[in-house]
C-alpha positions in Angstrom: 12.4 -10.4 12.3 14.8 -9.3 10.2 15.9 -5.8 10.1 19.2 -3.3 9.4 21.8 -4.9 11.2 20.7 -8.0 9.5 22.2 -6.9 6.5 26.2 -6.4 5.5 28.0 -3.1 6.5 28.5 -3.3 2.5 24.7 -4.0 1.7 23.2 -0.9 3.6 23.8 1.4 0.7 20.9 3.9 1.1 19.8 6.1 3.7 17.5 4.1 5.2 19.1 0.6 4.8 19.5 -1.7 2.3 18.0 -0.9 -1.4 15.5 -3.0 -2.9 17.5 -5.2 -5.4 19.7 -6.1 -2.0 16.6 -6.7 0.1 14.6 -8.7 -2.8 17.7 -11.0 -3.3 17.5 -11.7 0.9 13.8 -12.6 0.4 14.4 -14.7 -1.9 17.1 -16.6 0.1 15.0 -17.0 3.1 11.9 -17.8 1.1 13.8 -20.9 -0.3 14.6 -21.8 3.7 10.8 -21.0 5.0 8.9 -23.8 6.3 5.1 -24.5 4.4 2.8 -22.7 4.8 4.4 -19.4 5.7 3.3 -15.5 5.9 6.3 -13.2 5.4 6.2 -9.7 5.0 8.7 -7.3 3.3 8.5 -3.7 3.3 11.1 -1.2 0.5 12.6 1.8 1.3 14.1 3.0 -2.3 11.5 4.5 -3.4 11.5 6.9 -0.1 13.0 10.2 0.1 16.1 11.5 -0.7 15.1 9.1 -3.9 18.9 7.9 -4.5 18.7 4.7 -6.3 21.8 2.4 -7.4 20.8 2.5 -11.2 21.8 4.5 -14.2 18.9 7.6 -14.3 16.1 6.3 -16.4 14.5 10.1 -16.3 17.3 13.4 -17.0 16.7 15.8 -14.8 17.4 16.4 -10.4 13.7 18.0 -9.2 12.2 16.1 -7.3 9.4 15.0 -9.1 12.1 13.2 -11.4 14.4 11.9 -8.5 10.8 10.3 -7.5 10.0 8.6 -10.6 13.7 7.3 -11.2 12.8 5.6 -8.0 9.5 4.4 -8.7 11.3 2.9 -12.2 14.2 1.3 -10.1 11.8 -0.4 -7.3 9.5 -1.4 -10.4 12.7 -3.2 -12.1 14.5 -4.5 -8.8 10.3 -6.3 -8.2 10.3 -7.7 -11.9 13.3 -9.7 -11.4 12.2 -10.8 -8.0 8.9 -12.1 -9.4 10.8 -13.9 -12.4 13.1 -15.2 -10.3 10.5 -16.5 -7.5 7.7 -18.3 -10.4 10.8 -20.5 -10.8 10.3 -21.7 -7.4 8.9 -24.3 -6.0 6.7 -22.4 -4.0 5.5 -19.9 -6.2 2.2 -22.3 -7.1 0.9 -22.7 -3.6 1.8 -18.6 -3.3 -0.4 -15.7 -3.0 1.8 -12.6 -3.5 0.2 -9.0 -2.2 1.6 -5.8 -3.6 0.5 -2.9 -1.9 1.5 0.6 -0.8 1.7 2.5 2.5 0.8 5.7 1.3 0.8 7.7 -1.8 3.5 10.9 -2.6 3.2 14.5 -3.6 5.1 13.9 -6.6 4.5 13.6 -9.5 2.3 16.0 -10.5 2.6 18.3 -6.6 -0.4 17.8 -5.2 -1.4 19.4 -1.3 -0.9 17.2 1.4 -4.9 16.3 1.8 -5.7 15.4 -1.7 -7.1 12.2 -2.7 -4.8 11.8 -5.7 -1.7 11.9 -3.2 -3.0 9.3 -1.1 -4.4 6.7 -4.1 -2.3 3.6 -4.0 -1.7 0.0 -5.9 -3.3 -2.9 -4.9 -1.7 -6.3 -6.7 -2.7 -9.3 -6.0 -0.1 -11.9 -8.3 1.2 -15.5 -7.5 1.2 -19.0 -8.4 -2.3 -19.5 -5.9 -4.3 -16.7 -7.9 -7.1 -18.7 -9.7 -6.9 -18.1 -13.2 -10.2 -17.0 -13.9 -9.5 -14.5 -11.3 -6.1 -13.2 -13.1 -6.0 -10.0 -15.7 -8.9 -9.0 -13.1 -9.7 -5.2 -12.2 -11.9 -4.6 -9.1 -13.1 -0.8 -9.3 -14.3 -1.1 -5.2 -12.6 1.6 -3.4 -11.0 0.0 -0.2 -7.6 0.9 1.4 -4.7 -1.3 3.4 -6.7 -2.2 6.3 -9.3 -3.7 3.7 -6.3 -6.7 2.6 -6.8 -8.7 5.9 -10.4 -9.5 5.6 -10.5 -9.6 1.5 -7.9 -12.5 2.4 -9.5 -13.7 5.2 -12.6 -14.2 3.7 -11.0 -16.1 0.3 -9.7 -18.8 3.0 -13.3 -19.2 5.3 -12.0 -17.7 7.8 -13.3 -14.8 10.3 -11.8 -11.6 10.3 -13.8 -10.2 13.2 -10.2 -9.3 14.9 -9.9 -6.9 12.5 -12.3 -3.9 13.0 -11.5 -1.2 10.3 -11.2 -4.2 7.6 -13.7 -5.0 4.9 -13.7 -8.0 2.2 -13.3 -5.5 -1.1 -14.6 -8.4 -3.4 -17.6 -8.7 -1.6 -20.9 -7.9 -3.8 -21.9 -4.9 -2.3 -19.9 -1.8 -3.1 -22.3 0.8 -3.1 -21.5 1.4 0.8 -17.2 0.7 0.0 -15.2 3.4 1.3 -12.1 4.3 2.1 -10.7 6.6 4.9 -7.6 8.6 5.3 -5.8 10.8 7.5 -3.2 14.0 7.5 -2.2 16.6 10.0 -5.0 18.1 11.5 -7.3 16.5 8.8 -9.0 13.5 7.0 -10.5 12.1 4.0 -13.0 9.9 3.1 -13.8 8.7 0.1 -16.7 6.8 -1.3 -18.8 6.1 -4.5 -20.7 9.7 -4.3 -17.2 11.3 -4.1 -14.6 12.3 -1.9 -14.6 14.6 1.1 -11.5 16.5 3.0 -11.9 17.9 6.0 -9.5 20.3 8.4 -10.6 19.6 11.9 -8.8 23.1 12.7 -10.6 25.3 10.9 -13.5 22.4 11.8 -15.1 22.3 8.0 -14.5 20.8 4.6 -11.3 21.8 2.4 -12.8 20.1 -0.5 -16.1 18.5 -1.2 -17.6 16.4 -4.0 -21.0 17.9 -5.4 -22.7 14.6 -4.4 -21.4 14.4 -1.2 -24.1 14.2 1.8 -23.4 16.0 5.2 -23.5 12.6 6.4 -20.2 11.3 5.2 -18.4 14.5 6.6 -19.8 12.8 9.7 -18.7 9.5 9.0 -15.3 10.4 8.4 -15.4 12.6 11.6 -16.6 9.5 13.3 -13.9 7.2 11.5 -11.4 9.3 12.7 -12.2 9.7 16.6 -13.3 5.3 16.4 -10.1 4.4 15.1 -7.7 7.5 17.5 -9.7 6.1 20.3 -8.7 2.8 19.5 -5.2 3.6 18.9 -5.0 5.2 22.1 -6.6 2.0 24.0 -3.7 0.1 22.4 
């Protein structure tokens, strides 16, 4: 693990640590000392509220819609020259990089805290050990986070029956693909008939897709008490 203290007195120049251009340039470092095969994980922290980014502001302005997309622009440009730099590598062609988010924002664009826009992220899947007929690829399935363990999994042959809420996304049937999501006192589920948003306070639906059955306000109710249960077991 490495974490905060990890890092220079000089180098923790944000709020929450060290800013992306500092942490990419560690990664790198430590990827070049890594023993083959290895699995590391890196998680950013610019593009996080307050939104103040070492860079000279790419977008006038100090709302906060702004402040959020000069951060977006500075994490984007603090990843390029991380990939550029790591395809030099000798690593890079036995590498399968995975870019993903951990949740969506508000901004731009302020939308309420339960809508689907707000909570759609990227998925990226780049590196040296992408097959090239798989490269310039789009896959329209919806899936979510927990969905990149078994889409993985199953590329290698290997079971992903350890991971419960987890679903190989590239698999040929995506008529029953779905994606789930939660928020204070609510959830959403989303799948190819629509989305659905539900507030268990009021106990019915904020917002609901024409072609939504009753039966995936259900199945989101019973996503959402499976996976609390299980969080609570754990």
């Amino acid at each position: 693990m490495t974490e905060r203290s990890d890092f220079r007195a000089r180098e923790q120049n944000s709020k929450w640590g060290a800013h992306d251009h500092v942490l990419f340039r560690r990664v790198l470092d430590d990827l070049g000392r890594q023993r083959q095969p290895f699995f590391v994980t890196a998680f950013t922290l610019s593009s996080h509220e307050p939104f103040d980014v070492p860079m000279r502001t790419r977008f006038p302005g100090s709302d906060e819609a702004t402040l959020f997309r000069n951060s977006v622009y500075y994490t984007d440009h603090t990843l390029g020259q991380f990939l550029r730099a790591a395809r030099q590598q000798p690593w890079w062609s036995n590498t399968l990089v995975v870019l993903v988010a951990d949740h969506g924002h508000p901004q731009p664009g302020g939308t309420p805290n339960y809508a689907p826009a707000k909570f759609r992220i990227p998925l990226l899947l780049t590196g040296g050990a992408l097959r090239p007929e798989a490269r310039g690829r789009v896959v329209r399935t919806i899936g979510s986070q927990t969905d990149v363990a078994a889409t993985l999994l199953a590329q290698l042959q290997l079971p992903a029956t350890a991971y419960a809420f987890s679903r190989n996304v590239l698999a040929a049937d995506s008529a029953s693909a779905f994606a789930f999501y939660c928020f204070t006192d609510g959830f959403g589920l989303i799948t190819p008939r629509g989305p659905v948003t539900f507030d268990n306070a009021a106990r019915q639906p904020i917002t609901r897709s024409p072609r939504v059955p009753a039966r995936q306000v259900q199945q989101g109710q019973a996503y959402q008490q499976v996976s609390f249960e299980d969080f609570l077991r754990k």
